[in-house]
Structure formats: structure tokens, C-alpha cells
DOKE-542370 format. One record per residue (C-alpha): residue number from 1; residue in one letter; z, y, x. Coordinates in steps of 0.1 Angstrom, whole numbers. Layout:
BEGIN
NODE  nr rest    c3    c2    c1
NODE NUM    A     Z     Y     X
...
END
This chain:
BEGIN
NODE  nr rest    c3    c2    c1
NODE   1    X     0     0     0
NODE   2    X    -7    40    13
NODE   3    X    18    54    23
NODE   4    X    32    88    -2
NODE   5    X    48   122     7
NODE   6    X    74   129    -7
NODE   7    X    61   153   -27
NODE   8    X    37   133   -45
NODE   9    X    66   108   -49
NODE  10    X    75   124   -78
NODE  11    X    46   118   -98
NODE  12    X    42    83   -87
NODE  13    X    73    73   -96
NODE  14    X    69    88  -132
NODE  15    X    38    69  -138
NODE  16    X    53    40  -125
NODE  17    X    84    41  -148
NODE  18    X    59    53  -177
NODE  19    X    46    17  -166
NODE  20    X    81    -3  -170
NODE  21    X    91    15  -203
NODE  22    X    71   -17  -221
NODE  23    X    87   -45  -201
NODE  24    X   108   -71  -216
NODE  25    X   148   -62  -217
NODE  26    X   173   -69  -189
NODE  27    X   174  -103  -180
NODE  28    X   214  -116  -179
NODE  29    X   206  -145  -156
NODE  30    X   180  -158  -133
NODE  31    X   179  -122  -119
NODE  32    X   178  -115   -77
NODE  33    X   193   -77   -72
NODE  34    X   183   -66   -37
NODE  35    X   201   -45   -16
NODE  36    X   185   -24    14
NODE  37    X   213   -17    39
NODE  38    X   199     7    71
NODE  39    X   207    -2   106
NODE  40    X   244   -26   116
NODE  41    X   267    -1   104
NODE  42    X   275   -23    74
NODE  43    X   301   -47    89
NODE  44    X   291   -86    80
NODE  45    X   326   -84    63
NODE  46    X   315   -60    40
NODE  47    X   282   -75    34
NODE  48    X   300  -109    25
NODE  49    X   320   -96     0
NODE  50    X   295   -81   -16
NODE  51    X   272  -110   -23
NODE  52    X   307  -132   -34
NODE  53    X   318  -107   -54
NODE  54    X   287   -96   -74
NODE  55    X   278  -137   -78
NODE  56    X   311  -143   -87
NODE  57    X   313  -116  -117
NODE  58    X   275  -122  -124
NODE  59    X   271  -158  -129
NODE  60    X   233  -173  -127
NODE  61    X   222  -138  -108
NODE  62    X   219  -133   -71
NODE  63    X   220  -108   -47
NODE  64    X   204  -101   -13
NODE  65    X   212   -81    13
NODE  66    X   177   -67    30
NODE  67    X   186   -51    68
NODE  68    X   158   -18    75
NODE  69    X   156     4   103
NODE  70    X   165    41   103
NODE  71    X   134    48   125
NODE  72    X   107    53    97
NODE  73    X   129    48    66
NODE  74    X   120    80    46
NODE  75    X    79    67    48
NODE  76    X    88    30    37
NODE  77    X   114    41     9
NODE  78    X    88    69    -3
NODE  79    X    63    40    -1
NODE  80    X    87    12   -17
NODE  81    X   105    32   -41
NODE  82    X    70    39   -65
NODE  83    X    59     7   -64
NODE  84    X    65   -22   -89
NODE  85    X    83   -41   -63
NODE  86    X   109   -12   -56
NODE  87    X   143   -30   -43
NODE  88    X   173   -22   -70
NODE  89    X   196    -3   -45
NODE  90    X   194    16   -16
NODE  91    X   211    31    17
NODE  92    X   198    66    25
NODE  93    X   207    89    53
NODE  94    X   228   117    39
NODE  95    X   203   141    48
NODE  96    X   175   121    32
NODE  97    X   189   119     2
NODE  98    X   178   156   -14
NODE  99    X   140   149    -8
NODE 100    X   149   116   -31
NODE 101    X   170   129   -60
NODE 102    X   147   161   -59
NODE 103    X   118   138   -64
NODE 104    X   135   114   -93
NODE 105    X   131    83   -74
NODE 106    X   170    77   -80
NODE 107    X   188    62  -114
NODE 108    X   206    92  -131
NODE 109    X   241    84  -127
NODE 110    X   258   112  -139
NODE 111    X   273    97  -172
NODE 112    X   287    68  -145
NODE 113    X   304    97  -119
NODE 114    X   343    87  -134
NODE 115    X   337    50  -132
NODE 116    X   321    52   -99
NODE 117    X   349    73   -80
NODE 118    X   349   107   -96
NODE 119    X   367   131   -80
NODE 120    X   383   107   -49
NODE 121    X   344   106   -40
NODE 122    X   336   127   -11
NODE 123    X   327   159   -20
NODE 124    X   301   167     7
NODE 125    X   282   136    -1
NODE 126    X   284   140   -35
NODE 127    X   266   173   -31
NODE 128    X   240   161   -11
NODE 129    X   233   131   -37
NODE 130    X   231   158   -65
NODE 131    X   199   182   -76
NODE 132    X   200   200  -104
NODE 133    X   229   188  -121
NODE 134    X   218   153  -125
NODE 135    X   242   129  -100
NODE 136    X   218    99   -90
NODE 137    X   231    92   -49
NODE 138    X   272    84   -45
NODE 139    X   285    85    -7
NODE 140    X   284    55     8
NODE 141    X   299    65    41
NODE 142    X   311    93    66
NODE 143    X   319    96   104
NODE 144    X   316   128   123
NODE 145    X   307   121   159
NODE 146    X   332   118   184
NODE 147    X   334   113   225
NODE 148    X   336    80   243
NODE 149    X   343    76   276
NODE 150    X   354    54   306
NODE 151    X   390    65   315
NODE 152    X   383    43   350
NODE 153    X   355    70   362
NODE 154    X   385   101   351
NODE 155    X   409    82   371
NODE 156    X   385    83   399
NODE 157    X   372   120   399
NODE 158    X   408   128   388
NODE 159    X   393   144   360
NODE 160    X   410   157   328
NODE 161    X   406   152   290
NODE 162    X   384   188   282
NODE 163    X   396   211   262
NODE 164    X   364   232   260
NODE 165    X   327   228   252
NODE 166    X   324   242   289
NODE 167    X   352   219   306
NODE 168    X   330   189   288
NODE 169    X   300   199   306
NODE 170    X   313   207   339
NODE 171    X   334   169   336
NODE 172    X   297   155   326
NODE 173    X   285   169   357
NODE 174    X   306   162   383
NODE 175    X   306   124   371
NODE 176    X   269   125   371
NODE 177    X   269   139   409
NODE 178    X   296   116   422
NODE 179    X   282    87   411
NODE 180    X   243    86   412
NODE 181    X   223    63   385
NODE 182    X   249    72   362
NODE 183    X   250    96   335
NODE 184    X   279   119   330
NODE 185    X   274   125   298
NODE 186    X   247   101   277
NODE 187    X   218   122   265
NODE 188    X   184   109   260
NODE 189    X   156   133   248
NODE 190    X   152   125   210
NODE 191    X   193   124   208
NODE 192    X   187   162   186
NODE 193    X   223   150   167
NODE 194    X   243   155   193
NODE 195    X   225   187   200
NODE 196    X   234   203   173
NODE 197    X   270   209   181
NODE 198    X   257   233   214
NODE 199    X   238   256   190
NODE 200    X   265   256   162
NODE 201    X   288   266   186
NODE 202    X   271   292   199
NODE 203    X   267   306   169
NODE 204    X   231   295   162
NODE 205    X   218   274   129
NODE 206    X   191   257   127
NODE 207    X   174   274    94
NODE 208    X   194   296    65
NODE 209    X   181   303    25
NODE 210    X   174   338    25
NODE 211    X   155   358     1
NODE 212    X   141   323   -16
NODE 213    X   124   307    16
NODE 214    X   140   292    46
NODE 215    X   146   313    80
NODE 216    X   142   285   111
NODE 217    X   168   299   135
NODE 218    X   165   280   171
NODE 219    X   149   311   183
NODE 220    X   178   330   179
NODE 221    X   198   349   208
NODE 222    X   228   323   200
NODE 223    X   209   291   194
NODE 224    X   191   301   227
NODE 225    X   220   294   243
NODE 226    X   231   265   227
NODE 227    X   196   251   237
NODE 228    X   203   262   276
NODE 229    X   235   240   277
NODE 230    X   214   212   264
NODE 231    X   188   214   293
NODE 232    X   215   218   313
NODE 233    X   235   187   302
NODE 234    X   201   167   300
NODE 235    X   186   176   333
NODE 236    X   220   182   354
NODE 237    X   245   156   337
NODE 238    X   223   129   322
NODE 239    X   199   100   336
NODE 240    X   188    86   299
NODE 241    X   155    82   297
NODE 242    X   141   119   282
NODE 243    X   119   104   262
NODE 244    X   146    78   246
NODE 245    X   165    76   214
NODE 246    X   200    66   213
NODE 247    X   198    32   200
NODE 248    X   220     5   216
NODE 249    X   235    29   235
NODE 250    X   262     2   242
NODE 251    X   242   -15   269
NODE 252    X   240    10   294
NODE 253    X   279    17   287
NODE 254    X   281   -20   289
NODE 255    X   268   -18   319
NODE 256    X   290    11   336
NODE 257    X   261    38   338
NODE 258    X   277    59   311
NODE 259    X   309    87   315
NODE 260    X   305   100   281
NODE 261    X   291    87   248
NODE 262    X   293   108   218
NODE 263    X   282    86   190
NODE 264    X   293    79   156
NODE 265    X   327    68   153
NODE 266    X   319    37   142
NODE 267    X   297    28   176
NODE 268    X   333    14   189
NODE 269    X   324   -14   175
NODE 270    X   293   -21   190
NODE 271    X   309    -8   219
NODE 272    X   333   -37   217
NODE 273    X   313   -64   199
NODE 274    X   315   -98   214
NODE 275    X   294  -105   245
NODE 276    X   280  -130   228
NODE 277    X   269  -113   199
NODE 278    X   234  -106   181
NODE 279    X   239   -73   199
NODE 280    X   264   -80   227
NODE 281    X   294   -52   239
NODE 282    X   319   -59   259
NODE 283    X   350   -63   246
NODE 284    X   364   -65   286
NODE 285    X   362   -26   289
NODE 286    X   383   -19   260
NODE 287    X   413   -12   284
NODE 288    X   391    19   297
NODE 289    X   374    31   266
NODE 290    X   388    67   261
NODE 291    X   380    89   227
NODE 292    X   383   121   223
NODE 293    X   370   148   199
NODE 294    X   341   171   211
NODE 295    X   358   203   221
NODE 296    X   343   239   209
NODE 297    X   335   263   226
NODE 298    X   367   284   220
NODE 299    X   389   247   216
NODE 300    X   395   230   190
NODE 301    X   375   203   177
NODE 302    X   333   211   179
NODE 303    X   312   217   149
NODE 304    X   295   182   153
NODE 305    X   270   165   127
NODE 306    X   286   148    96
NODE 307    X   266   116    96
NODE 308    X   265    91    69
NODE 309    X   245    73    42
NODE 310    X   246    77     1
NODE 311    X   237    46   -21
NODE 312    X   213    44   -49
NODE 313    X   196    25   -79
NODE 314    X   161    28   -75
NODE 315    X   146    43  -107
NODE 316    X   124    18  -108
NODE 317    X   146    -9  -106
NODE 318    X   139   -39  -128
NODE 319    X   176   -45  -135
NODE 320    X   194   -16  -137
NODE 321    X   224   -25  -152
NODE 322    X   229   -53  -125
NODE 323    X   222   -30  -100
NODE 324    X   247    -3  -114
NODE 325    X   272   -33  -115
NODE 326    X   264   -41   -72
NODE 327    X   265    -4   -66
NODE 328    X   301    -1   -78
NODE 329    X   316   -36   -54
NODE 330    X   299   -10   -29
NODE 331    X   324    17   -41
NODE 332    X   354    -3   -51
NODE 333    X   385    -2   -31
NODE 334    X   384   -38   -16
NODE 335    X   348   -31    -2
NODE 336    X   351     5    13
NODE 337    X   388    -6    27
NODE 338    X   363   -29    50
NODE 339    X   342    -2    56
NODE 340    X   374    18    69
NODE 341    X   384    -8    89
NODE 342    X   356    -9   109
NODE 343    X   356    28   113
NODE 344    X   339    44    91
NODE 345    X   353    72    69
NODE 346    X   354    57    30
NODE 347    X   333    74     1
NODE 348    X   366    74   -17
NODE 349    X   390   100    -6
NODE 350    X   423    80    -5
NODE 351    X   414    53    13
NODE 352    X   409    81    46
NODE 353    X   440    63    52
NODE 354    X   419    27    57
NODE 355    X   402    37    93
NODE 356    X   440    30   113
NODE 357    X   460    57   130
NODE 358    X   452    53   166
NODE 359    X   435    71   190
NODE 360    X   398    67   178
NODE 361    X   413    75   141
NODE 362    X   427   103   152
NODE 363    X   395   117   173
NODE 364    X   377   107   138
NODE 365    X   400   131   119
NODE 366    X   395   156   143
NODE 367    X   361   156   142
NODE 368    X   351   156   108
NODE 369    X   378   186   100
NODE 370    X   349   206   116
NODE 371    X   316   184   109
NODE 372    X   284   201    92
NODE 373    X   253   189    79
NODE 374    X   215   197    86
NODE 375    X   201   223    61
NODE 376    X   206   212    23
NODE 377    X   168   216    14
NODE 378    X   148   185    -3
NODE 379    X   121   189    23
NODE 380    X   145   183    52
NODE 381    X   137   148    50
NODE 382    X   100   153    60
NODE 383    X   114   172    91
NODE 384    X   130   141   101
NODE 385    X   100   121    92
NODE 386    X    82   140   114
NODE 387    X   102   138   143
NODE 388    X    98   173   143
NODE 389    X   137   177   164
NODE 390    X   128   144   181
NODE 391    X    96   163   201
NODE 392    X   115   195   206
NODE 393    X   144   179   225
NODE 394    X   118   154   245
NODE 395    X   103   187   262
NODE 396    X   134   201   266
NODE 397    X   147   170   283
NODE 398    X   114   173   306
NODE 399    X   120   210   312
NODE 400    X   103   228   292
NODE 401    X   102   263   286
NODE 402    X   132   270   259
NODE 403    X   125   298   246
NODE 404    X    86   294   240
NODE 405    X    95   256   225
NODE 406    X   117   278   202
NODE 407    X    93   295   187
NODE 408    X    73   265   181
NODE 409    X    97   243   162
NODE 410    X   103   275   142
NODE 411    X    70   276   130
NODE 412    X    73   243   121
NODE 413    X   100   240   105
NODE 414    X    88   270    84
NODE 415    X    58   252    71
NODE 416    X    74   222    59
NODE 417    X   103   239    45
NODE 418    X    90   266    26
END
């Protein structure tokens, strides 16, 4: 099938449910209910009890769990979603989800918000999985991005836990110098999350609503210099390939080339995930893995990117009232305590409680006291799409001129938002 953009999604998926408004009734039994989970965030746990649960309270229906990649998501959902094979629920990136509610491609749940959580959802998400009024995407997950490091290269440079955006480069640096091959602080060129935090702290955004269209904003005097202290960090502090993402950024700290790694909270895990795993860690260097929040520019924890997914029912979903039934195990106390438990900040407020009190949790709280997210416009998702950010930090990571590659993703941005 042809791929879609997003903005013809929406008339797709009208015809399409135009299409299923004469189909038979939902079947009871003998129905599969297929669940797209992005990436290994979801612990197995979590995915277990999912399946045994919804069996369990579903007799004669099924469930399946399908694993995608993040790397081209938004083209396959736009793709999968209109079709008459849509799945019946789906993980999308928080900052996907506008350019999918905005386009209908998601169940109305609004008349479902109370059972579903209500207010002990989280409130950010629940924004994000909103347009117009109509709620149709509940959170999933959140985890602001914290620092990971190896206390045994501190202990050896004598270094000291930063208390400063400025102190956390200088640290990244002076590993990087005293110990050749390795990278003071982990930043390969498409990394443009943990970019963000430079530019926010500086005072920069990356595009504001003003006068009805969007205003890009890397060229700005204070983004400017957030964009300088990236160079800096990438050319100066890191040995990551500059044309690399950050997947399985565990192997290279696995393999002691890495100082710092700010990640996702939950990339502990994968951090320490059996050697003998699908995707190995080592579970040997837990007795050096430091965390810490990313410090500001002034102190205090960083403005760092609020990551995180929202689930769905597809609007086209063949068995919507099964899939509604799946998408609440998903937001039930019993399955988002796993999710806690293996780091990741519950959809439900009061379970915050869930992801443990020690030093990570703490570094977690920390962090997402102060976390933002990427510009609230349904079209943000074709930015991403586009790898727009991905190619602006690649030729920064090369050495390209700042301030002319500035002005380029500005005009860019421009056209697709506006």
C-alpha cells in the first residue's frame, strides 16, 4: 500500500470508516485484538499480563502483542491506521500523537476519560492526546531524561558530581581527553533530544505560536548558544559516530567507552539487562553506574525532554469494544505498577510512587520537575518524519557552520508547520 501524509490521513480514514459503518456487529468470541507496542520499553512483565489478563476476562478472544520500531513509525501508522487491516490499539510517541487525534485516526474516548483514569492521568499527556475537545490518546508512559555515568572514571579523574550545565561539559571533556577512544559524554549526531536541554537553557525554543503561524527559533541569539555548547560537546567531548542515533547505547557503555549517558530513565535497564539477553547489558557494572539529573545552566535540575508514548484505539478498529476493554489492563493499576517498576513514570498520577525511592528515582523526579515537550502543533509529527532535527545535528556533529545551518532548519520547519 502508498504510503499517506498525514494530512491526507484524514480523509482516508473517513472513507474507510464510511466503509466499516455496514459491517456485521462486534463479534464476542473468536476475535484477535492486536496491540502495537514501539521499541523494548514495555517490560516482558507487563506484556504478559496483558495477554493473561485480557484472555482471562475475554474468554474465546485473543490478544497479540505486535513489537515496531520508532524509526519510521509515524509513515507505517499513517499507512496502517486507514487501511482495513488497521491494528486495534496503538503506542505513539507523545509528540506524534497531535498529527493523529488532529487527523481522527483515533477512537473518541472522551465519554471513557473517568473510567480510564480521569483526573490521576497525567495531565501533560492527556493534553497532547486531546484536539479540539474530543480525548481519543490516554498516556501511556513518562520519563524525563536523566544522566548515567561510570562513577570508576570520576574516581579516577577525581572528578565531582556537576552542579552546572557548564561543570557537565567541562567533566565530559576532561574524561574524553584523559582517556582517548572514549567519549566523555555520549552524543552521536542525530541524538537532537538531548539537545534540546542546551537551547532551553539558554533561553532559546525551538518554534512559538504567534500571530496564528509558527516562529522556528534556532536562529535566535540564545538558541545560538545552546547550539555552540552542542558542537562543542560533540566535537570536543564525544567519539559517537556523528552520523549515529542513540540506539543500543548500552553496548558502548557496556563496553567502557562511555562517561556519561543521558538517556531515558528507563535505559537502566538495558543498561543492566542480562548479558545473555536478546539485547545483552551488563549487569557486572551496576556497582559503578552513577545517575544524576542534568544540571541547568544556573543549577538545578535542566529543562530536558519529557519523553513518553500515549495509547490508542485505532478508529478503524474492527473490535472496538475489545480494544477499549485491552486499553484499560494497559491503564489499570496492576499493569502500570510494572511499568513503574521498571522505571518508567506511570500514566496514573499516584502510582509516581511505583518507580522506588533510590537514587535513579530520585534523579527521575528531579528531572521531570523541569521536563518540556517539543512544540504542541499537529504537524510536529511530519518534522520528526522528516528527520528534519536528525540532519541539523548530523552537520553540526561534522562542524558545520551554526549559524548558517540555523537558518536552514528554520525555513524548514516554517514550511511544514505553517
Amino acid at each position: 500500500m502508498r504510503k499517506l501524509s498525514i494530512v491526507a490521513f484524514g480523509a482516508a480514514a473517513a472513507l474507510a470508516l464510511a466503509g466499516c459503518a455496514t459491517e456485521a456487529p462486534e463479534a464476542t468470541t473468536g476475535a484477535e485484538i492486536r496491540v502495537w507496542l514501539v521499541g523494548t520499553d514495555t517490560p516482558q512483565e507487563a506484556r504478559d499480563y496483558l495477554v493473561e489478563t485480557f484472555e482471562a476476562e475475554n474468554p474465546g478472544n485473543t490478544l497479540v502483542i505486535e513489537e515496531q520500531a520508532w524509526g519510521g513509525l509515524v509513515d507505517k501508522l499513517t499507512t496502517s491506521l486507514s487501511g482495513s487491516d488497521s491494528p486495534d490499539v496503538v503506542e505513539v510517541g507523545n509528540t506524534q500523537a497531535a498529527a493523529f487525534t488532529s487527523a481522527g485516526a483515533f477512537l473518541d474516548l472522551t465519554a471513557d476519560f473517568e473510567a480510564l483514569g480521569g483526573d490521576d492521568l497525567l495531565p501533560g499527556f492527556v493534553e497532547a492526546g486531546t484536539y479540539d475537545g474530543v480525548f481519543s490518546a490516554a498516556p501511556y508512559y513518562s520519563g524525563a531524561r536523566v544522566v548515567f555515568y561510570d562513577t570508576a572514571l570520576y574516581e579516577q579523574l577525581g572528578l565531582e558530581v556537576p552542579t552546572t550545565l557548564d561543570e557537565y561539559i567541562a567533566n565530559g571533556i576532561a574524561i574524553a581527553e584523559a582517556n582517548p577512544g572514549v567519549s566523555g559524554i555520549y552524543f552521536p549526531g542525530q541524538d537532537w533530544y538531548n539537545a534540546l536541554p542546551y537551547i532551553w537553557e539558554n533561553g532559546g525554543e525551538i518554534a512559538t505560536f504567534e500571530g496564528g503561524e509558527w516562529v522556528p527559533g534556532f536562529s535566535s541569539p540564545e538558541s545560538l548558544a545552546g547550539l555552540a555548547q552542542v558542537q562543542q560537546v560533540m566535537t570536543e567531548a564525544s567519539v559517537a559516530p556523528k552520523d549515529g542515533n542513540e540506539a543500543e547505547a548500552q553496548v558502548p557503555f557496556c563496553a567502557g567507552e562511555i562517561g556519561h549517558l543521558s538517556a531515558p530513565s528507563w535505559f537502566k535497564w538495558s543498561i543492566l539487562a542480562p548479558a545473555d539477553a536478546e539485547a545483552p547489558g551488563c549487569p557486572d557494572k551496576e556497582a559503578t553506574l552513577g545517575v544524576f539529573a542534568l544540571p541547568g545552566i544556573d543549577g538545578g535540575p535542566a529543562q530536558v525532554f519529557a519523553g513518553g508514548s500515549n495509547i490508542a484505539v485505532s478508529a478503524n478498529s474492527q473490535y472496538p469494544e475489545l480494544a477499549k476493554k485491552a486499553l484499560a489492563i494497559m491503564l489499570s493499576e496492576g499493569y502500570q505498577s510494572i511499568l513503574g517498576g521498571a522505571g518508567l513514570v506511570p500514566a496514573l498520577v499516584s502510582l509516581g510512587d511505583t518507580i522506588g525511592t533510590d537514587a535513579t528515582a530520585q534523579a527521575i523526579s528531579a528531572a521531570a520537575s523541569n521536563a518540556k515537550l517539543t512544540p504542541a502543533s499537529p504537524a510536529w509529527a511530519e518534522v520528526e518524519a522528516a528527520g528534519v532535527l536528525q540532519d541539523f545535528f548530523v552537520k553540526i556533529a561534522q562542524g558545520g557552520d551554526v549559524e548558517a545551518l540555523a537558518a536552514e532548519v528554520d525555513a524548514r520547519i516554517a514550511e511544514i508547520l505553517n
